[in-house]
C-alpha positions in Angstrom: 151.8 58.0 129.7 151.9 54.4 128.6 149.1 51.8 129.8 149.8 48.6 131.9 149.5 46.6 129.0 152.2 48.4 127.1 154.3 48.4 130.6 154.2 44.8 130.8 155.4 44.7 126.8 158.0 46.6 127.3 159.2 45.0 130.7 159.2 41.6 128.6 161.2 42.8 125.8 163.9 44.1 128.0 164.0 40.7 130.0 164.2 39.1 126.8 167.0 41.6 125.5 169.1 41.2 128.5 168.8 37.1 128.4 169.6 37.6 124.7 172.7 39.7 125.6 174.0 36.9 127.6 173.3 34.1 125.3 171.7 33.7 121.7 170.0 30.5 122.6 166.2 31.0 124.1 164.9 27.3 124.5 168.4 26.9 126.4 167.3 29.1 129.0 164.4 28.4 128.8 164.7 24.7 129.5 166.9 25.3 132.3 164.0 27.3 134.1 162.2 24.6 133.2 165.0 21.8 134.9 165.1 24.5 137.9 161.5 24.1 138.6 161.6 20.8 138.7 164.3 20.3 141.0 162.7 23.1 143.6 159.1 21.3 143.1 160.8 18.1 143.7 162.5 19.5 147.0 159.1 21.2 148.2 156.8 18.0 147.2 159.0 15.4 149.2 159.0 17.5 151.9 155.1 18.5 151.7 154.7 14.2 152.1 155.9 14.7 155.4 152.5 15.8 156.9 150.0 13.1 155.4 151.8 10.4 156.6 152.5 11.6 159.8 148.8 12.4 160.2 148.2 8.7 158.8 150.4 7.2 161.3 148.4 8.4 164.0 145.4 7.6 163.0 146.5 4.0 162.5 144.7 2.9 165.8 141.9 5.3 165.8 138.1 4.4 165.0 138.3 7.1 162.4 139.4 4.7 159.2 137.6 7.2 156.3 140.1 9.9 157.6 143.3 7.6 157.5 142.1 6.3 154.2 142.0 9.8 152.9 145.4 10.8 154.5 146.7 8.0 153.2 145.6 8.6 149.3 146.8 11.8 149.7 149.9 10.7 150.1 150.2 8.3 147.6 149.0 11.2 145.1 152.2 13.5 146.7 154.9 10.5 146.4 153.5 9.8 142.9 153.5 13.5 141.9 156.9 13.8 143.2 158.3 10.9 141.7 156.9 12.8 138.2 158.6 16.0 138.9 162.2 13.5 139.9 161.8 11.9 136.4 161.3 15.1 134.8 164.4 16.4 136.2 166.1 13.9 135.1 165.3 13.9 131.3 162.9 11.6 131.2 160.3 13.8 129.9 158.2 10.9 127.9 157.9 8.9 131.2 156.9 12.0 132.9 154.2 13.4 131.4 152.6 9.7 129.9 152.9 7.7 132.5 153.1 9.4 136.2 151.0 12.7 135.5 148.0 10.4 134.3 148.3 8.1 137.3 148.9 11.1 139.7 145.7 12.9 137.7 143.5 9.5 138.2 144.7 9.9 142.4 143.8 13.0 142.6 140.5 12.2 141.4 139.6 9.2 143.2 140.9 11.6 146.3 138.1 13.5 145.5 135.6 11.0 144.9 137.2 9.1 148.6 136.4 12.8 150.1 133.1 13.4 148.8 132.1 9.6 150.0 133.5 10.7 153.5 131.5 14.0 153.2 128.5 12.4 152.1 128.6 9.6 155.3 129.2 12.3 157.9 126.7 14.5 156.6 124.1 11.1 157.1 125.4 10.5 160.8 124.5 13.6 161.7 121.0 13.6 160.8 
């Protein structure tokens, strides 16, 4: 009996035999996985921007500011996210990965820094 480890070899190669058997080309296929994720990320994110803005708009009018100014990151960190995975798609790997994934890592963090700020004050008010 073979071990899960050998399994998982053998399951690779004859994945990688059958894609060779329809073409000879692997970084072909493989960047069109690659295009294909992209495109589906792109779909998902722009839809997934729906629900912090939503939640942002209604808290427009509301006392609770800290809340709308997190939804509100957090949707600036989705747009700019997608907008990476829409240049990406579209060949423009370089502008991708140096210019939109640092800003959209640099949101994500001042998210976090937004949320522990917001975590920090409520934990105060209610002592």
């Amino acid at each position: 009996m073979e071990s899960s480890g050998n399994q998982t070899c053998n399951y690779y190669y004859n994945l990688m035999d059958f894609l060779n058997s329809r073409t000879n080309n692997y970084p072909r296929i493989i960047n069109l996985l690659e295009i294909e994720l992209h495109f589906f990320s792109m779909i998902i994110i722009l839809i997934a921007i729906i629900i912090p803005l939503y939640i942002a708009i209604q808290l427009r009018h509301s006392n609770n500011g800290r809340l709308r100014n997190l939804m509100v990151v957090l949707a600036v960190f989705v747009a700019v996210h997608g907008i990476y995975h829409i240049t990406d798609f579209f060949g423009f790997s370089f502008l991708a990965e140096w210019l939109f994934e640092p800003i959209s890592v640099a949101i994500l963090i001042f998210f976090g820094l937004l949320y522990l700020r917001t975590y920090l004050t409520t934990q105060e008010i209610k002592r």
